[in-house]
DODRENZA-681819 format. One record per residue: residue in one letter; x, y, z negated of N, C-alpha, C in turn. Coordinates in Angstrom, 2 decimals. Example, Ala and Ser with C-alpha at 12.3 -4.5 7.8 and 13.67 -1.06 7.14 Angstrom:
BEGIN
<atom><aa>A</aa><n_X>13.19</n_X><n_Y>-5.69</n_Y><n_Z>-7.80</n_Z><ca_X>12.30</ca_X><ca_Y>-4.50</ca_Y><ca_Z>-7.80</ca_Z><c_X>13.20</c_X><c_Y>-3.30</c_Y><c_Z>-7.80</c_Z></atom>
<atom><aa>S</aa><n_X>12.85</n_X><n_Y>-2.25</n_Y><n_Z>-7.08</n_Z><ca_X>13.67</ca_X><ca_Y>-1.06</ca_Y><ca_Z>-7.14</ca_Z><c_X>12.90</c_X><c_Y>0.03</c_Y><c_Z>-7.87</c_Z></atom>
% end
This chain:
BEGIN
<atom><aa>X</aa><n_X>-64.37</n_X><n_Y>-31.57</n_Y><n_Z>-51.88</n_Z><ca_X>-63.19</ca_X><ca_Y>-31.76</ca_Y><ca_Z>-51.06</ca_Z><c_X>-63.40</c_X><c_Y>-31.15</c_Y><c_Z>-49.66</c_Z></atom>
<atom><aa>X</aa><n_X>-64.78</n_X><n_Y>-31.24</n_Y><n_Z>-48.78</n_Z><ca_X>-64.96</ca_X><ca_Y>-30.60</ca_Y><ca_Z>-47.50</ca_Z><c_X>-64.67</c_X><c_Y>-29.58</c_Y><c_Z>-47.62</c_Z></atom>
<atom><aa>X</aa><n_X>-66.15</n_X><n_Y>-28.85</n_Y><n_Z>-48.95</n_Z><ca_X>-66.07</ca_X><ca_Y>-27.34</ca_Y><ca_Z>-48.82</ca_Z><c_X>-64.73</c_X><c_Y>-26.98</c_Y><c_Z>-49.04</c_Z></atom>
<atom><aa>X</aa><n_X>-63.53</n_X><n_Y>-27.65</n_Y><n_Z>-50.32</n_Z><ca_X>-62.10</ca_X><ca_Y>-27.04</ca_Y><ca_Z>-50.51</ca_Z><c_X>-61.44</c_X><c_Y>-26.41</c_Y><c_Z>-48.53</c_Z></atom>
<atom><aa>X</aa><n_X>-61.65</n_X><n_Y>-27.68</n_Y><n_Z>-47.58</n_Z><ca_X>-61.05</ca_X><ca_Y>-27.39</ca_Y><ca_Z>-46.55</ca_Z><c_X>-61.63</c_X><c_Y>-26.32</c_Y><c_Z>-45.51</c_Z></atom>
<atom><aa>X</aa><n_X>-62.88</n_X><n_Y>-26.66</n_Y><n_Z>-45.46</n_Z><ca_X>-64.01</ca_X><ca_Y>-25.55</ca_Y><ca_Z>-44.66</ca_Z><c_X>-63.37</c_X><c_Y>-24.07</c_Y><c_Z>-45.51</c_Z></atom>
<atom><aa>X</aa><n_X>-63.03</n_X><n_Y>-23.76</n_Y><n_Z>-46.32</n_Z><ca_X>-62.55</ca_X><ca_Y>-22.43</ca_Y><ca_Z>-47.35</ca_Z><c_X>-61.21</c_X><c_Y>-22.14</c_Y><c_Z>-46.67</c_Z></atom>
<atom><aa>X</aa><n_X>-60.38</n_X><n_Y>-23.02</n_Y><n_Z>-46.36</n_Z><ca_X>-58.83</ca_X><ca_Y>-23.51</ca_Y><ca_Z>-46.26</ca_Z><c_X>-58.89</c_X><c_Y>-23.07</c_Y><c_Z>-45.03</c_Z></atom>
<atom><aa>X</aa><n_X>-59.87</n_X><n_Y>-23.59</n_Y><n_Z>-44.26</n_Z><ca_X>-59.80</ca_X><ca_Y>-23.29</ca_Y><ca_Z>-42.55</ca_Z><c_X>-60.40</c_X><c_Y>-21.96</c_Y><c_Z>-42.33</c_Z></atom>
<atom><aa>X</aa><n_X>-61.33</n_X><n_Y>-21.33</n_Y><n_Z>-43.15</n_Z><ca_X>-62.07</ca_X><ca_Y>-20.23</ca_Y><ca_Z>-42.41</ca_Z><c_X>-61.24</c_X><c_Y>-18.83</c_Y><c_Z>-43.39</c_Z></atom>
<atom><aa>X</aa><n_X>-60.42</n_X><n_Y>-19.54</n_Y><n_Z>-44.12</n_Z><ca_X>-59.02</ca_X><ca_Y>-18.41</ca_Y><ca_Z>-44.43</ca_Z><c_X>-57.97</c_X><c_Y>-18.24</c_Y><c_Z>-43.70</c_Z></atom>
<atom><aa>X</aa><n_X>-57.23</n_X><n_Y>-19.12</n_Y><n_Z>-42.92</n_Z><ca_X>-56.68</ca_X><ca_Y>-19.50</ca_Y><ca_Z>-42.06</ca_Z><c_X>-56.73</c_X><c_Y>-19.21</c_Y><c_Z>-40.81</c_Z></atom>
<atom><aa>X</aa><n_X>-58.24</n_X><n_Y>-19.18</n_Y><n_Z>-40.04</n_Z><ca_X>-59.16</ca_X><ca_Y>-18.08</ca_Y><ca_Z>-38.69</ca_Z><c_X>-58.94</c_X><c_Y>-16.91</c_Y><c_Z>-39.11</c_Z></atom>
<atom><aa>X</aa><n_X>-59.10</n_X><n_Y>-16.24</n_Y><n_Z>-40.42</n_Z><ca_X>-59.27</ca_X><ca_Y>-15.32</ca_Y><ca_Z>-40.87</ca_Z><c_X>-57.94</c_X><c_Y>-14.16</c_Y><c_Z>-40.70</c_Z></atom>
<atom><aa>X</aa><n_X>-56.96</n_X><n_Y>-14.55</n_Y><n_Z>-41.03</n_Z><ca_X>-55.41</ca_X><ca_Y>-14.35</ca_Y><ca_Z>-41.52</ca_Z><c_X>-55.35</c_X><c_Y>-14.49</c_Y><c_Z>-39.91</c_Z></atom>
<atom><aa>X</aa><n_X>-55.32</n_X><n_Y>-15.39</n_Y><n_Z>-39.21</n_Z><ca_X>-54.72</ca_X><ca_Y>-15.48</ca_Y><ca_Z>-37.75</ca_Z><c_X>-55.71</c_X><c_Y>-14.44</c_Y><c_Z>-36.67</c_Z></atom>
<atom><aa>X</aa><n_X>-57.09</n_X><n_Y>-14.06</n_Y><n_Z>-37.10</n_Z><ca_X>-57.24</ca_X><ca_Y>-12.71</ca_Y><ca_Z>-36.63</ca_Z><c_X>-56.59</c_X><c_Y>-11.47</c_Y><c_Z>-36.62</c_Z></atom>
<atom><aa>X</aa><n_X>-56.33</n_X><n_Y>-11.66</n_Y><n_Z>-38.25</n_Z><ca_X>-55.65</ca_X><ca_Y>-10.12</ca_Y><ca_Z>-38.01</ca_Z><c_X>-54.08</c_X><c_Y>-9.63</c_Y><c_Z>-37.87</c_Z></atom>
<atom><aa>X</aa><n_X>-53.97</n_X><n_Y>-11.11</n_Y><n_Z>-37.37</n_Z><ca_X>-52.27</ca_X><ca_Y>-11.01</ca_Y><ca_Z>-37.28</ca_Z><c_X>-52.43</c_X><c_Y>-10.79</c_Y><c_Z>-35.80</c_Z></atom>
<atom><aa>X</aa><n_X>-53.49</n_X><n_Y>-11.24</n_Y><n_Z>-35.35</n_Z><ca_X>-53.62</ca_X><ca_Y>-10.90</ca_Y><ca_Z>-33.50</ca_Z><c_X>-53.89</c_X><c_Y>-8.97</c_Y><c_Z>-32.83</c_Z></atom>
<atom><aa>X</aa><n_X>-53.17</n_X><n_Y>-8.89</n_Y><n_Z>-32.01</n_Z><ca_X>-53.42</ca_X><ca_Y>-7.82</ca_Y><ca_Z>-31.65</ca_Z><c_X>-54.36</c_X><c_Y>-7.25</c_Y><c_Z>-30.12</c_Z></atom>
<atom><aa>X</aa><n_X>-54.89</n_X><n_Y>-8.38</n_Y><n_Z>-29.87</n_Z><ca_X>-55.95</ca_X><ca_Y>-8.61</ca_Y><ca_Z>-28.83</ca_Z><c_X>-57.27</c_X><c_Y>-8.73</c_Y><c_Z>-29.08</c_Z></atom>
<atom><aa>X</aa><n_X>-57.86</n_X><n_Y>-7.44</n_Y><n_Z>-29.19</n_Z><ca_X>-59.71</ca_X><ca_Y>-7.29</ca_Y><ca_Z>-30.05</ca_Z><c_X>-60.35</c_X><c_Y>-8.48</c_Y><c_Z>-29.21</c_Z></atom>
<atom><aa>X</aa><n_X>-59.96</n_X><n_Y>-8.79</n_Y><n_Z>-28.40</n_Z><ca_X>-61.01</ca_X><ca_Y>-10.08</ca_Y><ca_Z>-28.00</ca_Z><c_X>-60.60</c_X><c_Y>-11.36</c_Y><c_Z>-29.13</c_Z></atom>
<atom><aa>X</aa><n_X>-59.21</n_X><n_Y>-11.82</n_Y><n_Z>-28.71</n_Z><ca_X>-58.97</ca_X><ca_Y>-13.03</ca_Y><ca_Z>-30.02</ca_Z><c_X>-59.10</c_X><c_Y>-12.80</c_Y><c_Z>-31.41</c_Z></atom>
<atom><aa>X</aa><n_X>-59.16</n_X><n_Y>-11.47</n_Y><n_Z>-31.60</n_Z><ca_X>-59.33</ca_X><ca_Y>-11.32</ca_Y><ca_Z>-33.45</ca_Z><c_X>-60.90</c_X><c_Y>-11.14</c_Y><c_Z>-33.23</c_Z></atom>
<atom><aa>X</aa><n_X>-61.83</n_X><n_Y>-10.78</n_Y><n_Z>-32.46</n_Z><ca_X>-63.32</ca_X><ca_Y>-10.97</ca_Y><ca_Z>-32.64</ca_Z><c_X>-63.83</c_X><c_Y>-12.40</c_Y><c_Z>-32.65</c_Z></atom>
<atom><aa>X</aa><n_X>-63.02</n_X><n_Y>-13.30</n_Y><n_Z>-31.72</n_Z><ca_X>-63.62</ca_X><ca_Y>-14.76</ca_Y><ca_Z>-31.27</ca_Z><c_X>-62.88</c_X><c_Y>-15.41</c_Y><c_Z>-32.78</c_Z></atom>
<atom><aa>X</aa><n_X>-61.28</n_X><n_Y>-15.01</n_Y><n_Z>-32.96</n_Z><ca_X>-60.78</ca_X><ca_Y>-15.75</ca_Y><ca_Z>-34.82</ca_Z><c_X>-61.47</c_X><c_Y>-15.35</c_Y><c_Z>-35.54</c_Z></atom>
<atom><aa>X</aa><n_X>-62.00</n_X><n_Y>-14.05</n_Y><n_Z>-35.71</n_Z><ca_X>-62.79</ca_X><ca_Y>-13.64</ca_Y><ca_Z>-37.15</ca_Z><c_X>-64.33</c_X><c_Y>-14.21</c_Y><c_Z>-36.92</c_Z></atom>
<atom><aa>X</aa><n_X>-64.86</n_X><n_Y>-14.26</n_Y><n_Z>-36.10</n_Z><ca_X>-66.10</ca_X><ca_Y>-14.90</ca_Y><ca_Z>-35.77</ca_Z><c_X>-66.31</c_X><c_Y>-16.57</c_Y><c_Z>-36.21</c_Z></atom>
<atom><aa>X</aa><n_X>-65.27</n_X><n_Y>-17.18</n_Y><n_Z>-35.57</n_Z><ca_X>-65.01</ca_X><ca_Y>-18.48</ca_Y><ca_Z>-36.18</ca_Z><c_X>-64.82</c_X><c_Y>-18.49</c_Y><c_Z>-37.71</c_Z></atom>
<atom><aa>X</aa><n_X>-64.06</n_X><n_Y>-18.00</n_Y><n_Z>-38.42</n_Z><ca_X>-63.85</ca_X><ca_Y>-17.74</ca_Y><ca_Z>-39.66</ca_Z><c_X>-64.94</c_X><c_Y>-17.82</c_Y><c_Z>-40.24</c_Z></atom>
<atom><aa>X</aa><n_X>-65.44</n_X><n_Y>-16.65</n_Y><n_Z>-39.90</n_Z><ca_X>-67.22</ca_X><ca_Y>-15.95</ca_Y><ca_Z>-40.43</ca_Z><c_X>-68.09</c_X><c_Y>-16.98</c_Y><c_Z>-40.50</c_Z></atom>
<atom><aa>X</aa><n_X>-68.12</n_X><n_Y>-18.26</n_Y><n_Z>-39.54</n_Z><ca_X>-69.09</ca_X><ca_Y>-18.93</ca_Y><ca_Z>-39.50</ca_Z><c_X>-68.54</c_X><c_Y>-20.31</c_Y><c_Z>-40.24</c_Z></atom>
<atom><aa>X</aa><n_X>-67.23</n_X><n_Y>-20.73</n_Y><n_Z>-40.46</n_Z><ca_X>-66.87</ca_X><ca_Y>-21.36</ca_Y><ca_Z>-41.43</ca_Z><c_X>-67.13</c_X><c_Y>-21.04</c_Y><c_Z>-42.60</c_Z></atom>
<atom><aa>X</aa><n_X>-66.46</n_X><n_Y>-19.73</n_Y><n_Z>-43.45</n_Z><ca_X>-67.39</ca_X><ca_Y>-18.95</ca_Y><ca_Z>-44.44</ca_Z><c_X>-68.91</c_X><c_Y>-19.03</c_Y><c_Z>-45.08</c_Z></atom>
<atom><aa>X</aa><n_X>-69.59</n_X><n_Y>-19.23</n_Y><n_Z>-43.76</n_Z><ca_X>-70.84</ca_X><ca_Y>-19.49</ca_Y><ca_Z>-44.12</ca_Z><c_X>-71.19</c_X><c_Y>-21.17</c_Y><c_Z>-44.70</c_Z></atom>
<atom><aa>X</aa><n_X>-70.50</n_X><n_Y>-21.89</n_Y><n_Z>-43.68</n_Z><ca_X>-70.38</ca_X><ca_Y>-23.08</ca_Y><ca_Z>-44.28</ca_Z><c_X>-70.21</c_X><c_Y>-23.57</c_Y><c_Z>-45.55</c_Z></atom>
<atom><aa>X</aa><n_X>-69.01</n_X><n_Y>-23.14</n_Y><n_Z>-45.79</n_Z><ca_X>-68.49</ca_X><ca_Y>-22.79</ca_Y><ca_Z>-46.94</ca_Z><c_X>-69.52</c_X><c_Y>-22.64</c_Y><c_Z>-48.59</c_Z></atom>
<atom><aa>X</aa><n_X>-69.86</n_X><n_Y>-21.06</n_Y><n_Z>-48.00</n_Z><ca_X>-70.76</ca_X><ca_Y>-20.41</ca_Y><ca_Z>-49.21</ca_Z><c_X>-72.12</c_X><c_Y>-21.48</c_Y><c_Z>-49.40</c_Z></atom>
<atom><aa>X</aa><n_X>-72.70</n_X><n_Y>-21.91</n_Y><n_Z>-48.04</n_Z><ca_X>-73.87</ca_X><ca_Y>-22.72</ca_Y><ca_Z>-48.36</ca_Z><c_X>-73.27</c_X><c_Y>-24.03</c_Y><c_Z>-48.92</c_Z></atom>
<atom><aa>X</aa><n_X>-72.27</n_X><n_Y>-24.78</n_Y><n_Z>-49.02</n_Z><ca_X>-71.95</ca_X><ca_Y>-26.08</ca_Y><ca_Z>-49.74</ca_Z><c_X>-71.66</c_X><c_Y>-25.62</c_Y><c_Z>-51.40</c_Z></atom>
<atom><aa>X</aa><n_X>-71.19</n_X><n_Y>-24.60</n_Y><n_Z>-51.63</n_Z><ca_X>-70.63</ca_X><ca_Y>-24.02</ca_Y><ca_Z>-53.06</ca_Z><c_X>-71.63</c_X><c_Y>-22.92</c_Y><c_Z>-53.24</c_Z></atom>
<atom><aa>X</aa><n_X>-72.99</n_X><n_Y>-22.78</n_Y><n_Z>-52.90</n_Z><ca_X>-74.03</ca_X><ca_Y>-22.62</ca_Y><ca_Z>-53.15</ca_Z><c_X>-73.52</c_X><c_Y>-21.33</c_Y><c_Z>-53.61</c_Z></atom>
<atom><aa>X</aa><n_X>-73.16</n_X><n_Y>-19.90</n_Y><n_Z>-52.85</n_Z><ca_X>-72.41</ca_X><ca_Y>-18.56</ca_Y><ca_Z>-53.13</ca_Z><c_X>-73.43</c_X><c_Y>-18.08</c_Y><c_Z>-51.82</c_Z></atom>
<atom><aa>X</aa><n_X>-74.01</n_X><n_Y>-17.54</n_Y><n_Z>-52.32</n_Z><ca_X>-74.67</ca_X><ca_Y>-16.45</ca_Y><ca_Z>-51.69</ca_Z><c_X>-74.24</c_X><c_Y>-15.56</c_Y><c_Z>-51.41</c_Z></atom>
<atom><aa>X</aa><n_X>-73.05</n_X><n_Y>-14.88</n_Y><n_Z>-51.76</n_Z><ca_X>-72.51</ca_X><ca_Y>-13.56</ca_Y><ca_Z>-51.01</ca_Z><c_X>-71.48</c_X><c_Y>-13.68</c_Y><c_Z>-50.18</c_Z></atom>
<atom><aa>X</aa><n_X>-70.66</n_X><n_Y>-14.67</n_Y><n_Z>-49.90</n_Z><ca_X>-69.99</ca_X><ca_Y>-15.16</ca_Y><ca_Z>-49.22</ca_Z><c_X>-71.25</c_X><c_Y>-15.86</c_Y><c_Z>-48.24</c_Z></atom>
<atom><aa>X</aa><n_X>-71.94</n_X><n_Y>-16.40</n_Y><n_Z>-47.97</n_Z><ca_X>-73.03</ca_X><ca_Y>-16.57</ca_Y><ca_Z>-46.70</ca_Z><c_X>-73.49</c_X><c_Y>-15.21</c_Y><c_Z>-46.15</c_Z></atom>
<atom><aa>X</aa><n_X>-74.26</n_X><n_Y>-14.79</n_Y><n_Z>-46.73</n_Z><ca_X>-74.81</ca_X><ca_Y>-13.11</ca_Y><ca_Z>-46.54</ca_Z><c_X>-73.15</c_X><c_Y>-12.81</c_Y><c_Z>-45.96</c_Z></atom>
<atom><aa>X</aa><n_X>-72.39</n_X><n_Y>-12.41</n_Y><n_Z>-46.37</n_Z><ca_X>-70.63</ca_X><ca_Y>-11.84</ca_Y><ca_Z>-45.42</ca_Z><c_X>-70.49</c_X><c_Y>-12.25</c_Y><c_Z>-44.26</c_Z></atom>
<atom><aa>X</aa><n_X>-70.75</n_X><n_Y>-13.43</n_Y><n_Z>-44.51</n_Z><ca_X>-70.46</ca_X><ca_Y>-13.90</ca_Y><ca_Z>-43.38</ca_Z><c_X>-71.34</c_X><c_Y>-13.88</c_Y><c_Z>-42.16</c_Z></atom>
<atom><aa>X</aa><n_X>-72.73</n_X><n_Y>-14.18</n_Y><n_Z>-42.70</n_Z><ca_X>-73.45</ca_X><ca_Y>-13.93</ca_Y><ca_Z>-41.32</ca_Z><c_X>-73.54</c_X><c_Y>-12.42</c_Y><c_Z>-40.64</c_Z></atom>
<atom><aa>X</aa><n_X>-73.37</n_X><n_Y>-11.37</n_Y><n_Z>-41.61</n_Z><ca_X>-72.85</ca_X><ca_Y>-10.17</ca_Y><ca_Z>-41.14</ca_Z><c_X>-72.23</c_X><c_Y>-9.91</c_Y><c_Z>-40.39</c_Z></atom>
<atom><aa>X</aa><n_X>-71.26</n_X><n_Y>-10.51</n_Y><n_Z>-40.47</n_Z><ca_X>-69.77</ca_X><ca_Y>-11.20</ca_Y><ca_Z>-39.98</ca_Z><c_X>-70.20</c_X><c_Y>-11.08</c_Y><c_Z>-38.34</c_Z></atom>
<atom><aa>X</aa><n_X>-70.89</n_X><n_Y>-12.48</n_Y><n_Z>-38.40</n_Z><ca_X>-70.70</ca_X><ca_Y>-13.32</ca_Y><ca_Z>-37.22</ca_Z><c_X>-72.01</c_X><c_Y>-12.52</c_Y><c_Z>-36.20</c_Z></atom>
<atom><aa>X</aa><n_X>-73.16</n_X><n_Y>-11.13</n_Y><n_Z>-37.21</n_Z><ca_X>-74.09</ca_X><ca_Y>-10.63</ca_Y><ca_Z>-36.50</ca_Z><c_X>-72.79</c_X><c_Y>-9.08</c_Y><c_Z>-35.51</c_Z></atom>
<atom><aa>X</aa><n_X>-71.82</n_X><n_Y>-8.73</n_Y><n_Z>-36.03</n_Z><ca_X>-71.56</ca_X><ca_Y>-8.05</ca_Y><ca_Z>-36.17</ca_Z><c_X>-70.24</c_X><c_Y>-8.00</c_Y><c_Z>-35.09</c_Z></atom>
<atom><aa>X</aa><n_X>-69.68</n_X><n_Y>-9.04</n_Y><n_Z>-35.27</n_Z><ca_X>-68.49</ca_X><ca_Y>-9.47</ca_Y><ca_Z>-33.99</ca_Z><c_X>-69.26</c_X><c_Y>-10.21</c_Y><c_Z>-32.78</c_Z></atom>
<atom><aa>X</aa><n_X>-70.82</n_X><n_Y>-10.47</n_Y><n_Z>-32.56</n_Z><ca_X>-71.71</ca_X><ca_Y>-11.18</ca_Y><ca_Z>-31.62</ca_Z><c_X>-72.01</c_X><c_Y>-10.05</c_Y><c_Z>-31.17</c_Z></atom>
<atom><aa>X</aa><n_X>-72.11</n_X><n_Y>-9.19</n_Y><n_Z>-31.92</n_Z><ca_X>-72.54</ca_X><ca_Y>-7.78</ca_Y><ca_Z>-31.01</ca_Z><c_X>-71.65</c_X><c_Y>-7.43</c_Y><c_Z>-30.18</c_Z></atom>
<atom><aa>X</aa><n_X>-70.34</n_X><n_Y>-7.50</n_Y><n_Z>-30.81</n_Z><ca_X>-69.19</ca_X><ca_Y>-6.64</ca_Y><ca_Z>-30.08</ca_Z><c_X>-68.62</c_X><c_Y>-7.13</c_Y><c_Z>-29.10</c_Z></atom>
<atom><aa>X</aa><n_X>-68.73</n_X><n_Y>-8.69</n_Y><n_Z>-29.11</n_Z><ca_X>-68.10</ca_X><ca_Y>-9.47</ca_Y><ca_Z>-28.09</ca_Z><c_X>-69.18</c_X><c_Y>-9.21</c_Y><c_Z>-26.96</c_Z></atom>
<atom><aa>X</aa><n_X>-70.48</n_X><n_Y>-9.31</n_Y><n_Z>-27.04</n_Z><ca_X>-71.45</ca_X><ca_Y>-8.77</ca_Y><ca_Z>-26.40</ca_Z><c_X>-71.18</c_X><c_Y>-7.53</c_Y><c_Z>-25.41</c_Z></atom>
<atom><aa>X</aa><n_X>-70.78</n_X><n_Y>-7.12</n_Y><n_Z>-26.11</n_Z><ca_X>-70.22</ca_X><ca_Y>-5.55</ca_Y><ca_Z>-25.57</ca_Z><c_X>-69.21</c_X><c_Y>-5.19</c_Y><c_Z>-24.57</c_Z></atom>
<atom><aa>X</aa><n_X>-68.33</n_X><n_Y>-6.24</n_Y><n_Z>-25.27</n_Z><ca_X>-67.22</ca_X><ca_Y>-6.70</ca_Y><ca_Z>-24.10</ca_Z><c_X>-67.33</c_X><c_Y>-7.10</c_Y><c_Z>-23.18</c_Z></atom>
<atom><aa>X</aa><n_X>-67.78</n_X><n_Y>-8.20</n_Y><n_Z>-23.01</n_Z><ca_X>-68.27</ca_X><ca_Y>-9.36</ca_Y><ca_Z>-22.13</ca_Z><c_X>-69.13</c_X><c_Y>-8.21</c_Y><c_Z>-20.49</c_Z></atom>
<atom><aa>X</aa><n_X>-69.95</n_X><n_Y>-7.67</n_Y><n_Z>-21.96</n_Z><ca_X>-71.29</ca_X><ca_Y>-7.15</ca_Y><ca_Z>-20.30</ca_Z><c_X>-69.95</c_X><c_Y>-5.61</c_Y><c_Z>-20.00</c_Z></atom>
<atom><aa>X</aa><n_X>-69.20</n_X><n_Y>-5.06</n_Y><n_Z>-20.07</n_Z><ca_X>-68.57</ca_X><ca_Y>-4.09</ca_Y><ca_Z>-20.46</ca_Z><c_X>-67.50</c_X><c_Y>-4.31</c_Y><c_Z>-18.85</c_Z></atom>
<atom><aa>X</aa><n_X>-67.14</n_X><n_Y>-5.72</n_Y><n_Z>-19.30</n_Z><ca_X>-66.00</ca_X><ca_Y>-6.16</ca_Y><ca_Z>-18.53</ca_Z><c_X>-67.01</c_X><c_Y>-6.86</c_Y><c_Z>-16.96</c_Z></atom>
<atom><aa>X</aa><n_X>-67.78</n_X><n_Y>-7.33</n_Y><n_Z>-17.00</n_Z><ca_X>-68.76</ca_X><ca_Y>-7.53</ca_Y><ca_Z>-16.07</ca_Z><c_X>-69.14</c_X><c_Y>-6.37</c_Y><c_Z>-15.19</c_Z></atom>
<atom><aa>X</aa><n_X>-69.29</n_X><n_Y>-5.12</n_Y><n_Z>-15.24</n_Z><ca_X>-69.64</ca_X><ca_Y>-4.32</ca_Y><ca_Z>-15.30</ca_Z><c_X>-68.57</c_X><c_Y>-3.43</c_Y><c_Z>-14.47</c_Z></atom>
<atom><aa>X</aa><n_X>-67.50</n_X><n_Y>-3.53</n_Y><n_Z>-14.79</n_Z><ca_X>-66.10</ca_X><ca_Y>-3.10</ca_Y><ca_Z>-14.20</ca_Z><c_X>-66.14</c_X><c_Y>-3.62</c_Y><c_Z>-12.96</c_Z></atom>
<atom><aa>X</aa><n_X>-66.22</n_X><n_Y>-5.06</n_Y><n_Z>-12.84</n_Z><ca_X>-65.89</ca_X><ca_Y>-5.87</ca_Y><ca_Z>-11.68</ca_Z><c_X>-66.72</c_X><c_Y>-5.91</c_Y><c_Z>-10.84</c_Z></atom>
% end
């Protein structure tokens, strides 16, 4: 029943990323997602859905990274 909702919610982050058109809120929604996902895969014991996801969350940590020191940097 958790994992059903942890699935429910990190589809839901997921879908509301890419309906966003602001790369900061679709990196911070898909990131959240990603790490629900992982949740997810480790309760329903799915290994490729974990592995995705931490990709995921190595992969939008970079970028927000990027931003962050990017926009620092400006100012």
């Amino acid at each position: 029943m958790i994992a059903d909702i942890l699935g429910y919610l990190a589809l839901g982050l997921g879908i509301f990323a890419m309906a966003n058109k602001h790369m900061l809120w679709l990196r911070i929604a898909h990131g959240l997602s990603a790490a629900f996902y992982v949740g997810y895969g480790l309760m329903i014991s799915a290994t490729p859905i974990v592995v995705a996801g931490v990709l995921f969350l190595i992969i939008h940590g970079y970028h927000l990274t990027r931003m962050f020191l990017d926009r620092k940097a400006v100012q």
